[in-house]
C-alpha positions as CSV (number, residue, x, y, z in Angstrom):
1,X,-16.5,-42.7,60.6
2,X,-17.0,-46.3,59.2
3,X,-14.2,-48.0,58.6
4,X,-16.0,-49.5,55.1
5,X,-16.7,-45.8,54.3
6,X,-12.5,-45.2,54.2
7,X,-11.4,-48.2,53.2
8,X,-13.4,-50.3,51.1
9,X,-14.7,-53.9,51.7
10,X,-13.5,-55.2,55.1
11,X,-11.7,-58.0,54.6
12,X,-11.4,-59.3,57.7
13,X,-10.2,-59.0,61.3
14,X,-7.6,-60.4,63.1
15,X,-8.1,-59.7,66.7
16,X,-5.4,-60.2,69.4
17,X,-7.0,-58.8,72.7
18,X,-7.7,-55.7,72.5
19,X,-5.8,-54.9,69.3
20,X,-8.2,-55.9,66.5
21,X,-6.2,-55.6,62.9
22,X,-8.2,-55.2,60.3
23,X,-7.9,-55.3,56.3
24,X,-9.3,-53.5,54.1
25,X,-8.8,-52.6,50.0
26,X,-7.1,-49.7,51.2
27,X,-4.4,-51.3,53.2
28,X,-3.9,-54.1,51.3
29,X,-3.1,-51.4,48.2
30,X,-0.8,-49.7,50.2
31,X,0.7,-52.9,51.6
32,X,1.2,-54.3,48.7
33,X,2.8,-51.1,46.3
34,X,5.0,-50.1,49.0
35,X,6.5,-54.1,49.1
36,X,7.0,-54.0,45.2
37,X,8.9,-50.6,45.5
38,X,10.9,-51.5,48.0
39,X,11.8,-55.3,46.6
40,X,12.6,-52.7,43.2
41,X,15.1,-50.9,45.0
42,X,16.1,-53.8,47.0
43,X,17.6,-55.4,43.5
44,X,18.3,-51.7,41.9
45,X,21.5,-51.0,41.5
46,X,22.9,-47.6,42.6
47,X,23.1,-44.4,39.6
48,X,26.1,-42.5,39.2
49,X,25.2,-38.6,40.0
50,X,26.5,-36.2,37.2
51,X,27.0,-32.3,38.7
52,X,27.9,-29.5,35.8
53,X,30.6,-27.7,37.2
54,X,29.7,-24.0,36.8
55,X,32.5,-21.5,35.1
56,X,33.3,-24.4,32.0
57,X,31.6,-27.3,30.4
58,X,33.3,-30.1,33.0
59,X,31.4,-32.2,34.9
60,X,31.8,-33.9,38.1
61,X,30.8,-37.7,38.1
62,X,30.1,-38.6,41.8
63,X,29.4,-42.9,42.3
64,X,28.9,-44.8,45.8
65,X,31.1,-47.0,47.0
66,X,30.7,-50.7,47.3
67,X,30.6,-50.6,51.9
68,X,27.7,-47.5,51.5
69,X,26.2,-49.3,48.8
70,X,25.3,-52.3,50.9
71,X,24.6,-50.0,54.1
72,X,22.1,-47.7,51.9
73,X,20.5,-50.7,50.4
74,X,19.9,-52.5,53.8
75,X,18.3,-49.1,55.4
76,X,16.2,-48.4,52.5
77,X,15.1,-52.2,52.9
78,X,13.9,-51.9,56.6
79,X,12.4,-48.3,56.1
80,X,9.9,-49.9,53.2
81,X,9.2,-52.8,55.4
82,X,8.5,-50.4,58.1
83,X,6.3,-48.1,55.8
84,X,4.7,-51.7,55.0
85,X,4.0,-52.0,58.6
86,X,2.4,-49.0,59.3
87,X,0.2,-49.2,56.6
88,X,-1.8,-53.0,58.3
89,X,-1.3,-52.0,61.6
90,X,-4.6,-51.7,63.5
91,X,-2.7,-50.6,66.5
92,X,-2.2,-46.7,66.9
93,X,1.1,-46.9,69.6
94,X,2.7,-49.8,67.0
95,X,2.0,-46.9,64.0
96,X,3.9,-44.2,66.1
97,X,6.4,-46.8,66.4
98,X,6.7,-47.7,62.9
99,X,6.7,-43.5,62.2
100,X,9.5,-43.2,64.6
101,X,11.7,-46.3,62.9
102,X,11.0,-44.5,59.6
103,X,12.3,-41.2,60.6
104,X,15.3,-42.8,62.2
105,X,16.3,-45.0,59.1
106,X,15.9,-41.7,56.8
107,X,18.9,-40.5,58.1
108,X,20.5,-43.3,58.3
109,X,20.3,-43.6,54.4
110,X,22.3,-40.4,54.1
111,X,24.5,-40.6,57.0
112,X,27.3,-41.9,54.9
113,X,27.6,-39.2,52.3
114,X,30.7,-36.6,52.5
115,X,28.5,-33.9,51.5
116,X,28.3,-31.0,53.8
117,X,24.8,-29.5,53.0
118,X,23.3,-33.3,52.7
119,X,24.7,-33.8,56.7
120,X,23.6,-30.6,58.0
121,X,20.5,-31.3,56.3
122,X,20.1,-34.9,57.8
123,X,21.2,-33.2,61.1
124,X,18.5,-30.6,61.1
125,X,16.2,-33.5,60.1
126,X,16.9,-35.4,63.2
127,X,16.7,-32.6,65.8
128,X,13.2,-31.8,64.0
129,X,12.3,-36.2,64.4
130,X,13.6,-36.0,67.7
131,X,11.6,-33.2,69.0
132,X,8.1,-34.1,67.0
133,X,8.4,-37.6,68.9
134,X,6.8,-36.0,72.0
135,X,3.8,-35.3,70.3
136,X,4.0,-37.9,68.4
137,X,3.9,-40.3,70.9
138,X,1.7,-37.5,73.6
139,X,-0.7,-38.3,71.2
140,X,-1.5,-41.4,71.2
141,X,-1.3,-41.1,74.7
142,X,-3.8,-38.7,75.3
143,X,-6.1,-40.9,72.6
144,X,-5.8,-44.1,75.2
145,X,-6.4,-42.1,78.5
146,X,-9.6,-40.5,76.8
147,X,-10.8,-43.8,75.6
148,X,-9.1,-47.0,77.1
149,X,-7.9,-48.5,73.6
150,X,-5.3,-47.9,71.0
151,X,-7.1,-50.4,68.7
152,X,-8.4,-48.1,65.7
153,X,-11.5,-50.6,65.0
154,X,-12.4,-49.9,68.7
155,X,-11.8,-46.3,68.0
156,X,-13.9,-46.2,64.9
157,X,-17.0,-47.1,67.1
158,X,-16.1,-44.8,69.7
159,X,-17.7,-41.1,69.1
160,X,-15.0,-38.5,69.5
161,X,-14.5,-36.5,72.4
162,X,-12.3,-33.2,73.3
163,X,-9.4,-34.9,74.1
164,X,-9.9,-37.3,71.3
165,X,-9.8,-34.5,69.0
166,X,-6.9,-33.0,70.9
167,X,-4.6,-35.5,70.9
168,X,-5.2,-36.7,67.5
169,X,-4.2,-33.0,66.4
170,X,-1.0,-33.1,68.8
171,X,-0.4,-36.6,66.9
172,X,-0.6,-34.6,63.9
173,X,2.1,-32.4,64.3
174,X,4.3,-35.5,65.6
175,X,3.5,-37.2,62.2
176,X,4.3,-33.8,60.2
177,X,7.8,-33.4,61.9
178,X,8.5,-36.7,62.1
179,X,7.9,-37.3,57.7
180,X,9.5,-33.8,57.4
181,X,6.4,-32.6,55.2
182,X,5.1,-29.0,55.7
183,X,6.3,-26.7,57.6
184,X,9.1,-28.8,58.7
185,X,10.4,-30.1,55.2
186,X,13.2,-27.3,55.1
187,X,15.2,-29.4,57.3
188,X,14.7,-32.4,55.0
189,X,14.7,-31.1,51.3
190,X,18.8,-31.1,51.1
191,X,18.6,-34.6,51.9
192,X,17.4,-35.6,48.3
193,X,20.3,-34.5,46.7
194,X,22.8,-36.9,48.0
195,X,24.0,-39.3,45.2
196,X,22.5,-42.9,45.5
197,X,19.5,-43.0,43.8
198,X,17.1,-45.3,43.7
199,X,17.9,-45.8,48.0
200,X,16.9,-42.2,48.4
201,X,13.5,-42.5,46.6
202,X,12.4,-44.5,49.7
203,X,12.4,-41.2,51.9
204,X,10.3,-39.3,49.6
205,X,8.1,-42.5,49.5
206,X,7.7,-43.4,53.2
207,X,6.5,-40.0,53.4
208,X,3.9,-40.2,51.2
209,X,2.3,-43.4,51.8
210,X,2.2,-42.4,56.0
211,X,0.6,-39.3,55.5
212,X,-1.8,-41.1,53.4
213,X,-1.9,-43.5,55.8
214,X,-2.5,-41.4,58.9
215,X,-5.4,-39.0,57.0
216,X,-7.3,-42.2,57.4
217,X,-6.4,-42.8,60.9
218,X,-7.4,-38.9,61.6
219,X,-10.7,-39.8,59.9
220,X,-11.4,-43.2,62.1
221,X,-10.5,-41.1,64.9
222,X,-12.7,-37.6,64.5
């Protein structure tokens, strides 16, 4: 499919070799909304979570320290530049790459936390990353031996093959696992109930805008 057909105007290319990046009014959108939300939480302080405390009408006020506070905000910081990233890059190994930093900075964000459910969560999470990175990254692979080139403007012009088709549905399930979206988001949903809001509302957001992201590479590509 044409990359004007996905994308909008093309704005221009930058080409490095074989790597041609290219911009388009639907990078530069996602570029630029995921930079404002993450400078947002960059200067947001963190909220204090308020639990009701079942059996009377106390509540449990639970507030993050000053040392997680600056680790939190400094994670949440390079997973929206990474998101950032991935959503310019004309390069389909640096956007596994970027997927991969993502997933490893989403439980970094949480690692901190002394809640038992959030860790076993995050812990689940990881195993689940850790595993989807083979076809995450098999993918891609299979993409370059079927056609010589990782560069997705090369690979819009390029009609797709069986194993282009193949490995961009192996990719697939890398990106799913690796985002924690369906059917793997059990092992992430526990994570968005650690205190330290707004840091946690990258997660949910990194998600979003790669799968958005990657719908488009799956369209270049098939």
């Amino acid at each position: 499919m044409l990359i004007e057909n996905l994308g909008g105007n093309l704005m221009g290319t930058i080409p490095l070799g074989d790597i041609v990046l290219y911009l388009n009014s639907l990078h530069i959108f996602l570029f630029v909304t995921i930079l404002v939300f993450t400078a947002l939480i960059a200067i947001s302080r963190t909220e204090t979570q308020v639990e009701a405390m079942f059996g009377s009408l106390d509540e449990n006020k639970v507030s993050v320290g000053k040392k997680e506070f600056k680790q939190r905000r400094f994670l949440a910081i390079i997973c929206g530049i990474a998101t950032a990233g991935a959503m310019i890059t004309g390069d389909l190994f640096n956007f596994t790459l970027f997927m991969a930093l993502i997933g490893i900075v989403n439980i970094g964000i949480v690692s901190a936390v002394k809640h038992v459910d959030v860790l076993n969560s995050a812990y689940q999470y990881g195993l689940i990353a850790m595993m989807c990175g083979l076809p995450l990254f098999g993918g891609a692979a299979m993409i370059l031996a079927a056609t010589g080139t990782l560069s997705l403007f090369e690979l819009a012009a390029i009609p797709a093959s069986p194993m282009m088709i193949f490995g961009a549905l192996v990719m697939l399930i890398g990106v799913c696992g690796e985002s924690g979206i369906a059917p793997f988001f059990a092992s992430k949903a526990e994570m968005f109930r650690t205190p330290g809001s707004p840091f946690i509302l990258i997660i949910h957001l990194s998600s979003l805008f790669i799968i958005v992201r990657f719908v488009e590479i799956l369209l270049i590509i098939l």
